[in-house]
Phi, psi and omega in degrees: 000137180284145195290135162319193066214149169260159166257165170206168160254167207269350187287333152257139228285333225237125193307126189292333193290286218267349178235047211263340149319286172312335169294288212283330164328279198304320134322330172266323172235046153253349197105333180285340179028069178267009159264356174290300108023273133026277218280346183273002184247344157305137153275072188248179200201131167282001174289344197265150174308156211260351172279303188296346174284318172292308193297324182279350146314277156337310178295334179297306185303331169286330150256010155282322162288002182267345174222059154232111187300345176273347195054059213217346186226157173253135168262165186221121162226167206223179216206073190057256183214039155237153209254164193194125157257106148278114192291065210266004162289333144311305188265056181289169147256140192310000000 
């Protein structure tokens, strides 16, 4: 099955998958408005396929943690019906 991911912040409690109403509550009247976020910096397209789009999405999540400087966001990825935290906000490359 193809692999998940989400973006978060470490500061929320609450699962993107399975909570997501409560995920984006809690994203939203903290400020961050990270699907917003998200969507301007992902290229995504309906000419492109639901594979090349999640992929370009994931890249997207990936250069917002490669410059995010508060040390504040997370990718969360899913797997079938298991959850996986990559600290990749910790663990930049230089």
């Amino acid at each position: 099955m193809q692999q998940q991911c989400m973006l978060t912040t470490i500061d929320n409690p609450f699962d993107p998958f399975e909570q997501f109403h409560s995920w984006f509550l809690f994203d939203v009247e903290k400020g961050y408005n990270t699907c917003a976020y998200l969507g301007r910096i992902a290229r995504t397209s309906e000419q492109m396929s639901d594979e090349e789009n999640d992929i370009e999405v994931e890249r997207a999540i990936d250069e917002i943690i490669k410059y995010d400087f508060l040390n504040i966001y997370k990718k969360v990825k899913k797997q079938g019906n298991s959850r996986k935290s990559n600290q990749d906000s910790s663990n930049k490359a230089s």
